[in-house]
C-alpha positions as CSV (number, residue, x, y, z in Angstrom):
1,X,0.0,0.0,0.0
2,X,1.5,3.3,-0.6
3,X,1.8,6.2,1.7
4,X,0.9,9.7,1.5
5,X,0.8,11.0,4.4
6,X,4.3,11.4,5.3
7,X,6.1,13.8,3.0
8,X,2.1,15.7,2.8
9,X,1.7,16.4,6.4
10,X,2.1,19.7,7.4
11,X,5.2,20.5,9.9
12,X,8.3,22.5,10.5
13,X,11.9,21.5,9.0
14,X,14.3,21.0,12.3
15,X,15.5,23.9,13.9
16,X,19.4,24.0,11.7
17,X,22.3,25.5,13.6
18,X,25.0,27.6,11.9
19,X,27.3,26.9,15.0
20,X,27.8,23.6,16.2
21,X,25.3,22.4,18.5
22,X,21.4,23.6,19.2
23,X,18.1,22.7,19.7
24,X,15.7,21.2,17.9
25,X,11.9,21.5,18.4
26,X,9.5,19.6,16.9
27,X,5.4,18.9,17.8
28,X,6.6,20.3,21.1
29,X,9.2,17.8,21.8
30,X,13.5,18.7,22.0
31,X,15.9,16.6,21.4
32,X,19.9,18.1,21.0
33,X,21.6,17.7,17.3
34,X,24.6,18.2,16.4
35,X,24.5,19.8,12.7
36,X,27.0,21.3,11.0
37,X,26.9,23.6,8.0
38,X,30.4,24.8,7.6
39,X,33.9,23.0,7.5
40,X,32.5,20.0,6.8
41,X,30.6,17.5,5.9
42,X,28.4,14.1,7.0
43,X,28.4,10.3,6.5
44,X,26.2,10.2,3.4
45,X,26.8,8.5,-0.2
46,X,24.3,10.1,-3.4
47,X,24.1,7.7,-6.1
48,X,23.0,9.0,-9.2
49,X,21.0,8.3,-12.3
50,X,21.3,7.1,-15.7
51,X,22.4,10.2,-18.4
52,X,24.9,12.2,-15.5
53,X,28.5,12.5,-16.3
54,X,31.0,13.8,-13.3
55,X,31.3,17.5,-14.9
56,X,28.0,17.5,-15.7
57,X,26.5,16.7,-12.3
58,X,29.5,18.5,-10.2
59,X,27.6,21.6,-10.7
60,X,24.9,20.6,-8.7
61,X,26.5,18.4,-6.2
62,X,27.5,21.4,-4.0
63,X,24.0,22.1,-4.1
64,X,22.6,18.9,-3.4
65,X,24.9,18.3,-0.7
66,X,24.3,21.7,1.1
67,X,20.3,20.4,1.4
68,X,21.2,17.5,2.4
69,X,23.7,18.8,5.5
70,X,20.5,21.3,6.0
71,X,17.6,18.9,6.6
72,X,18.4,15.2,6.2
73,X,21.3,14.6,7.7
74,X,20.6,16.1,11.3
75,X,16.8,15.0,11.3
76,X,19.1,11.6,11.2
77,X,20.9,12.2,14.0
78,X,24.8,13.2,12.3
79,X,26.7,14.9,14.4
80,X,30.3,14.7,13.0
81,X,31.6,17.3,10.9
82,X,34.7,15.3,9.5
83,X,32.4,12.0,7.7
84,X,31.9,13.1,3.8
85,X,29.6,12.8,1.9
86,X,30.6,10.9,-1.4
87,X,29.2,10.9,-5.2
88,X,30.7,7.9,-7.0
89,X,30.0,9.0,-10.7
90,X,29.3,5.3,-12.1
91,X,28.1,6.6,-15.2
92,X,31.3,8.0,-17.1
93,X,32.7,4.1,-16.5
94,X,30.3,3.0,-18.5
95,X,31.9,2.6,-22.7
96,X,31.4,5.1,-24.9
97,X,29.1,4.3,-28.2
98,X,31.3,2.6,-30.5
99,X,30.1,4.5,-33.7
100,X,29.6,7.7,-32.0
101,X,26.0,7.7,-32.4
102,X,25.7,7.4,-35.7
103,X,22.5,5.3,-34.7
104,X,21.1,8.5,-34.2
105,X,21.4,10.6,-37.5
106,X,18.4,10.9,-39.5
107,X,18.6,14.3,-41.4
108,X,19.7,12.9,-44.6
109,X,17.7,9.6,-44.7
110,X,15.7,9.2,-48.0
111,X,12.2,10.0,-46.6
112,X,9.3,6.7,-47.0
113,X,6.4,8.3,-49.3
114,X,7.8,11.9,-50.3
115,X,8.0,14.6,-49.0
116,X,8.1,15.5,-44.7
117,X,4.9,16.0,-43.2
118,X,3.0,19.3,-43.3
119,X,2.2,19.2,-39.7
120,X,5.7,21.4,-39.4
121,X,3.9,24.0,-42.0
122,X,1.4,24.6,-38.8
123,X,4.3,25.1,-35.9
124,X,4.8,28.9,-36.5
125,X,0.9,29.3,-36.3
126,X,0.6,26.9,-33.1
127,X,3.8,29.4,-31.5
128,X,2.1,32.7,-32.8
129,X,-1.2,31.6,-30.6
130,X,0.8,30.5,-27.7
131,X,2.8,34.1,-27.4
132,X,-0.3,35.4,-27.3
133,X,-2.2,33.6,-25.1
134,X,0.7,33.7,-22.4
135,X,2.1,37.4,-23.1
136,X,3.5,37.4,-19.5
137,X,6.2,35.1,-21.1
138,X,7.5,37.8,-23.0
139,X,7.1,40.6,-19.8
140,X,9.7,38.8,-17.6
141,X,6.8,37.7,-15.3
142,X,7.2,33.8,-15.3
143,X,8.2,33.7,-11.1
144,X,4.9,36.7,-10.7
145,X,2.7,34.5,-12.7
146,X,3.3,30.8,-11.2
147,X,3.8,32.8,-7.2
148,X,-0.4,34.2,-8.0
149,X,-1.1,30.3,-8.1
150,X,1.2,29.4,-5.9
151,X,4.2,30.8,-3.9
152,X,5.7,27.5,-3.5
153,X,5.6,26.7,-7.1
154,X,8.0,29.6,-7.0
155,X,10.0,29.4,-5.0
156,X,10.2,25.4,-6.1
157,X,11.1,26.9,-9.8
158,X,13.7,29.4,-8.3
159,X,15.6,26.8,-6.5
160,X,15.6,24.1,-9.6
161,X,16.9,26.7,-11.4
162,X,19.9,28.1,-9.7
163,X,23.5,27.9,-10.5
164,X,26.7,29.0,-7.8
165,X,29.8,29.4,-8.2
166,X,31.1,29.5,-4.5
167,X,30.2,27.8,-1.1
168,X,29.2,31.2,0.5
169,X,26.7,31.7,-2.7
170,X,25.4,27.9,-2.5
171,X,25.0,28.2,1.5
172,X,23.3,31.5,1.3
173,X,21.1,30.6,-1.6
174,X,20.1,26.9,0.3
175,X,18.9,29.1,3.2
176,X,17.1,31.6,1.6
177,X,14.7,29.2,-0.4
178,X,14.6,27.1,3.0
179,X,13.5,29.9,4.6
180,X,10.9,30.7,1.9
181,X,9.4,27.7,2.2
182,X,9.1,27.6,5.6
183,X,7.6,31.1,5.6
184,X,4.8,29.3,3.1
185,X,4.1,26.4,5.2
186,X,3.8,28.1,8.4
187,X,1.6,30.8,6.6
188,X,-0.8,28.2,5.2
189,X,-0.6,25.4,7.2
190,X,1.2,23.3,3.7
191,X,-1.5,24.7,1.9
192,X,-4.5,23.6,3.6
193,X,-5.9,27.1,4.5
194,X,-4.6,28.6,0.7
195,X,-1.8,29.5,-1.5
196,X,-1.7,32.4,-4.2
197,X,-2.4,35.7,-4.8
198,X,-5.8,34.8,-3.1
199,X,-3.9,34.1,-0.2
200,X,-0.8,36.3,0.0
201,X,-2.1,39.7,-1.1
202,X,1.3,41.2,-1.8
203,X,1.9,38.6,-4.7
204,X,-1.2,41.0,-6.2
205,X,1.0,44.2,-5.7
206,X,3.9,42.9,-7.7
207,X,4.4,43.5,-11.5
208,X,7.3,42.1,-12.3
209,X,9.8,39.3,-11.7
210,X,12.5,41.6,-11.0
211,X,10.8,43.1,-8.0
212,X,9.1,39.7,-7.3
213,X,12.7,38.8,-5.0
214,X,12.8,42.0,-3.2
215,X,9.4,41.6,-2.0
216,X,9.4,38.1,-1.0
217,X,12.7,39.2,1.1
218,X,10.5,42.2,3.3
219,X,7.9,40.0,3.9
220,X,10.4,37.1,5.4
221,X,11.4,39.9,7.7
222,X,8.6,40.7,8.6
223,X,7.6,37.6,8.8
224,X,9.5,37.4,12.0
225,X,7.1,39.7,14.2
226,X,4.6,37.0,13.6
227,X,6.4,34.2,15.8
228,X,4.8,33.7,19.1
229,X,5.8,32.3,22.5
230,X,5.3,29.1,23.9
231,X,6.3,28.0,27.3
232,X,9.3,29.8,26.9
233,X,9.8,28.8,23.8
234,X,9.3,29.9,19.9
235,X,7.2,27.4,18.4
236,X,8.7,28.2,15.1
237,X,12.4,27.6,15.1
238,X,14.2,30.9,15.6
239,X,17.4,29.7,13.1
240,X,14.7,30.8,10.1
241,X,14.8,34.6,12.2
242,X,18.6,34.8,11.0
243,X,18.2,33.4,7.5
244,X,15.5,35.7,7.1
245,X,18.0,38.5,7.6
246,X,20.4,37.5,4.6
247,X,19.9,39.5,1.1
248,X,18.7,38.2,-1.8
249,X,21.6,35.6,-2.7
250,X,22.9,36.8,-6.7
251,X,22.2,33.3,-7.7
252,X,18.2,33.7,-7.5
253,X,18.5,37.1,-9.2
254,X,20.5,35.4,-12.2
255,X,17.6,32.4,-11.8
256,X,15.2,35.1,-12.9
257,X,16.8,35.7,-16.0
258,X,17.5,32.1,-17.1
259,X,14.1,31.2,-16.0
260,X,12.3,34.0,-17.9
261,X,15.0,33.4,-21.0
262,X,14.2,29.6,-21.0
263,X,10.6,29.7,-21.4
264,X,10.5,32.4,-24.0
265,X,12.8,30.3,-26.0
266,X,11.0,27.3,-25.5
267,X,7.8,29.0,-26.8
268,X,9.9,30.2,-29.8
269,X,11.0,27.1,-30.5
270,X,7.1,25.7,-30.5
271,X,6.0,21.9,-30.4
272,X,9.5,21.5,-32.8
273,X,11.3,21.3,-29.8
274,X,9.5,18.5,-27.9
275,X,8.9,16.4,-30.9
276,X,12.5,16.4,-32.0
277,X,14.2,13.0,-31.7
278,X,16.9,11.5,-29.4
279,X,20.1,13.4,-28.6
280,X,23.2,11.9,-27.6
281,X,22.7,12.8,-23.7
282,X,18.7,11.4,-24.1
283,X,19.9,8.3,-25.4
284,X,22.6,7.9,-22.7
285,X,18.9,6.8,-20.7
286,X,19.1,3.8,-22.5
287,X,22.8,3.1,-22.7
288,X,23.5,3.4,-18.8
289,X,20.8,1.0,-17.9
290,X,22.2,-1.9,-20.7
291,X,26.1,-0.7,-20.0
292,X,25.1,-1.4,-16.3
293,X,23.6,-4.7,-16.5
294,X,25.6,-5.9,-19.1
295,X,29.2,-5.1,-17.2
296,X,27.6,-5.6,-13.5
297,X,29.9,-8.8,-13.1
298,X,29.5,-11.7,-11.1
299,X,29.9,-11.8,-6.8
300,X,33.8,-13.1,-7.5
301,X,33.9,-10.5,-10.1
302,X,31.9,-7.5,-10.0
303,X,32.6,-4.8,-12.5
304,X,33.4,-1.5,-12.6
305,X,30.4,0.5,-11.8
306,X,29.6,-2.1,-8.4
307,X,33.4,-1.8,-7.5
308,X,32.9,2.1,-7.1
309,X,29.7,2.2,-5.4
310,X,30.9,-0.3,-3.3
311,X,34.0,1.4,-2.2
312,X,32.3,4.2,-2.4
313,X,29.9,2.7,1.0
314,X,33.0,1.2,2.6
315,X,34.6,4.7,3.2
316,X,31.8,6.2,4.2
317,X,30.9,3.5,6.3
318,X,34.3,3.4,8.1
319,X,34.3,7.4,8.5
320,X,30.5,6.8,10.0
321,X,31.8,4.1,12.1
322,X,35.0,6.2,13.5
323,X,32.6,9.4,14.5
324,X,29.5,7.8,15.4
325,X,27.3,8.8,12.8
326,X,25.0,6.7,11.2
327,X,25.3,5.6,7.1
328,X,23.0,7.0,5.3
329,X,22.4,6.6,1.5
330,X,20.8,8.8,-1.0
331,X,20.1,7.0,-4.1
332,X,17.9,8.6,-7.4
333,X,16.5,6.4,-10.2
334,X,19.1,3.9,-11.6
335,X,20.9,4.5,-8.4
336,X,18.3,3.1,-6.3
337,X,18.5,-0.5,-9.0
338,X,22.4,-0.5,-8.3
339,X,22.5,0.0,-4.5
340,X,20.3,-2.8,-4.4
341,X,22.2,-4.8,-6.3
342,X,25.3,-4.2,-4.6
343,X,23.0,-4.2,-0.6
344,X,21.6,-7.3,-1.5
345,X,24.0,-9.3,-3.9
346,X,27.8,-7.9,-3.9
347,X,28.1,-6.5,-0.5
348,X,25.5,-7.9,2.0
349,X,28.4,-7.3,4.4
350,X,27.7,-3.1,4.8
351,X,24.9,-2.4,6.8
352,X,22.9,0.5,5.9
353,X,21.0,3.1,9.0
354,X,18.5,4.7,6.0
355,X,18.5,4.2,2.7
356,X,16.1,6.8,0.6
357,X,15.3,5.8,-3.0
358,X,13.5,9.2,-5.3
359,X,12.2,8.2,-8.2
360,X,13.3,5.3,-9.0
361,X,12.6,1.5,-10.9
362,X,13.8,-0.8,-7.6
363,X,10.1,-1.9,-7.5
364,X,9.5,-2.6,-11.7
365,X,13.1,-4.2,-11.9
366,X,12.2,-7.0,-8.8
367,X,9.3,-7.7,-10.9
368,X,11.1,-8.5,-14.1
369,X,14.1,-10.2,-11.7
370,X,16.4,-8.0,-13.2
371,X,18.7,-8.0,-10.2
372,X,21.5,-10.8,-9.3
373,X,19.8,-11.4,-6.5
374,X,16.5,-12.1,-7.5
375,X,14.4,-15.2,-6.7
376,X,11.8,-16.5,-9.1
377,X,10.2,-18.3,-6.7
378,X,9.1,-15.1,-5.2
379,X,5.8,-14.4,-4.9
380,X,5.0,-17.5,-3.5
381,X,1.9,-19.0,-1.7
382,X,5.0,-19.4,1.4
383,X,6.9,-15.8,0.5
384,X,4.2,-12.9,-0.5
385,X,6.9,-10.4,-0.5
386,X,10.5,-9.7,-1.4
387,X,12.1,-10.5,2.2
388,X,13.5,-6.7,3.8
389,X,17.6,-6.4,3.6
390,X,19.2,-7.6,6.7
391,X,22.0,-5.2,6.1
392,X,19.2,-2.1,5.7
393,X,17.2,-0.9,9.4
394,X,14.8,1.8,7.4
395,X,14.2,2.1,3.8
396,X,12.2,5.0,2.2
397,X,11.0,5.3,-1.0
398,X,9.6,8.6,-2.7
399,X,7.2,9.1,-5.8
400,X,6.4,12.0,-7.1
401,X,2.6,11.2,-8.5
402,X,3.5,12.5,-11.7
403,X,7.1,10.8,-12.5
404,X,6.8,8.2,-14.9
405,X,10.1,6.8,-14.0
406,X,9.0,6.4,-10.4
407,X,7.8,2.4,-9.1
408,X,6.4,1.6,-5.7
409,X,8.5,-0.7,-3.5
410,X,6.3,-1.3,-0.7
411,X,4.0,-4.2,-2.7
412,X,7.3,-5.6,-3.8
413,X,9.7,-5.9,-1.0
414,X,9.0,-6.8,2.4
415,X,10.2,-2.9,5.0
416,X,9.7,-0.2,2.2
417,X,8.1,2.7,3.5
418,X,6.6,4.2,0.3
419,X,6.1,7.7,0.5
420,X,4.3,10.1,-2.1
421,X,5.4,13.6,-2.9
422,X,4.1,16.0,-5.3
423,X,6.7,18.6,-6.9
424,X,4.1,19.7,-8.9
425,X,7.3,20.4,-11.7
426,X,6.7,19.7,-15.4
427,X,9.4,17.3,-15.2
428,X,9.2,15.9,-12.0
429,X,11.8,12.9,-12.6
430,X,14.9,15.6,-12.2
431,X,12.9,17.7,-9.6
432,X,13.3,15.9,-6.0
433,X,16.4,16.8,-5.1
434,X,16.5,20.3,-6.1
435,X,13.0,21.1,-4.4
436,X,13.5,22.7,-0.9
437,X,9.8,21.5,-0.2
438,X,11.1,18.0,-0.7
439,X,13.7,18.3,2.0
440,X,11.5,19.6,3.9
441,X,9.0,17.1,4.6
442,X,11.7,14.7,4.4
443,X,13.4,15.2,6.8
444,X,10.1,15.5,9.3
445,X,9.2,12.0,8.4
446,X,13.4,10.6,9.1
447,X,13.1,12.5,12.5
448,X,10.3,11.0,13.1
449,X,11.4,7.7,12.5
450,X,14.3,8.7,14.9
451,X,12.6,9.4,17.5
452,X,10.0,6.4,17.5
């Protein structure tokens, strides 16, 4: 059965501490975390997805890892600033097409029947109508637009759409979008009681993108005023007071532009664009999944891709073992189908504290017993269900409703917690990790976990 509730109930990310140690106050209860957002980093391994190459996804790794020390890792209970966190990039081991993707060129085939279609005659007139029908487009009011449906739509397109080019810009950046979003779930109860310009009057006073920022900043510092006591104690975490404080980071402002400069240019470019056929880094999709099984090896000797993930889990197990934090692992589409094949086939020896799969094909593979370790004889009359890893105490397992690329695990395997979560992203496959709202939520639902 799959689970909704726990990355849609409403509640407050864990209080964060710049320093070393704080508070953290959640429901009403404290418990003490250790959490550490500068000098260092926690015991954590991210395991990508098909199409990624180690430039390519570099530039968001700093990102990624920044939400992760921000929400995940201290709702698990890291306390260590010396474990790392560790992206083995399995993907670029993988061997290159052996004709250079000739496979994919097409232009100059003879064409079957004549001449090419005359639906391309009609694009121009399709774009003309679009532009038209959508002139804020074209007015540099994409965020203004999205915000007077919903703020945390966004804020959510903001933060998928930001690039940094140093730690102070990336940490900055992380906490102003965290804070944003915490603004919007406090303000609406996760948008049970509204969202919109029907809820937040000042989106209504804002013409333009470009002011759009500068306004959402005065109202998080206002915002502020709003907190109220409670037994002594602020019932909203006070660390969101001092992000609150920070300027507009000069990533978000550069977001605007690229966001604003995408979209018109997708519109230019009319239905041409998302008919067009495969490029080189779309049909990488296919490659990495037959490159993967095909060179996955045997338990005597596993190939390339398992030998780095693997090692990859050893060193962070060892630096989770030497500081007392527990080994978490982060695993998005294909990644989720190799750590389980290296959990429950090469490596059964490294023992796992949480394991969260997003968006990935763990559940679909089982079915097809794509995976080395994977019993025919299951589902049985005797054995409903997938027996749970020994080596893995929790595993979680996100959806976003609208991912196509995203399986439930929970029918399939015996101990997943299946967990729904709606980005609400045009292409929500790419959109967990980069959605603050995501983090968010959860890391309410590990720390609750922890604390049962």
């Amino acid at each position: 059965m799959i689970v909704s509730a726990g990355l849609t109930e409403a509640g407050q990310l864990p209080r964060l501490s710049l320093q070393s140690r704080d508070e953290v106050i959640i429901d009403g209860d404290v418990a003490e975390w250790t959490v550490w957002t500068r000098g260092g980093t926690m015991a954590l391994v991210h395991v990508h997805g098909i199409g990624n190459r180690g430039a390519a996804d570099e530039a968001q790794a700093g990102l990624r890892n920044s939400w992760f020390r921000l929400a995940l890792m201290p709702a698990a209970g890291c306390r260590s600033p010396e474990t790392p966190i560790l992206n083995p990039h399995w993907g670029a081991l993988l061997p290159p097409p052996a004709w250079n993707w000739a496979s994919l060129r097409v232009d100059d085939v003879e064409s079957l029947g004549g001449d090419r279609s005359v639906v391309d005659g009609s694009i121009a007139e399709i774009v003309d109508a679009v532009v038209a029908a959508e002139p804020d487009v074209a007015e540099g009011r994409v965020l203004v637009t999205a915000a007077r449906t919903s703020l945390l739509w966004a804020v959510e397109l903001l933060a998928a759409s930001v690039e940094v080019q140093s730690p102070q810009e990336r940490d900055a950046t992380v906490a102003f979008c965290a804070r944003a979003v915490t603004y919007w779930a406090w303000k609406t109860g996760d948008g049970q009681y509204g969202d919109g310009v029907g809820f937040f009057a000042w989106i209504g006073e804002v013409r333009a993108d470009a002011d759009f920022l500068d306004r959402l900043e005065q109202e998080l510092d206002s915002w502020k005023s709003e907190f109220k006591e409670s037994g002594g104690r602020k019932v909203v975490p006070d660390e969101w007071e001092r992000f609150g404080g920070v300027p507009v980071p000069r990533p978000l402002r550069a977001a605007v532009q690229r966001i604003n400069a995408a979209l018109k240019k997708t519109v230019a470019g009319g239905v041409m664009a998302v008919g067009r056929r495969y490029t080189p880094k779309g049909a990488l999709l296919f490659a990495d999944i037959a490159g993967y099984l095909a060179g996955r090896g045997t338990a005597e000797m596993p190939g390339r891709v398992v030998e780095l993930v693997g090692g990859a889990l050893d060193e962070a197990a060892d630096a989770a073992g030497t500081y007392g934090d527990p080994l978490i692992v982060v695993a998005h589409s294909m990644g989720g189908n190799i750590v389980h094949d290296v959990l429950s086939f090469h490596r059964p020896d490294v023992h796992i504290d949480l394991l969260v799969t997003v968006g990935t094909q763990v559940g679909l593979f089982e079915e097809l017993k794509l995976f080395a370790a994977s019993d025919p004889g299951v589902p049985s009359p005797q054995v409903a269900k997938v027996p749970a890893l020994p080596n893995v105490k929790r595993w979680i397992n996100v959806m976003d409703i609208r991912d196509p690329l995203a399986f439930a695990a929970g029918p399939v395997f015996a101990g997943a917690e299946d967990l729904v979560f709606d980005s609400g992203a045009m292409l929500p496959h790419g959109a967990y990790l980069t959605s603050p709202d995501f983090h968010r939520r959860l890391a309410r639902r590990v720390a609750e976990g922890c604390r049962s």
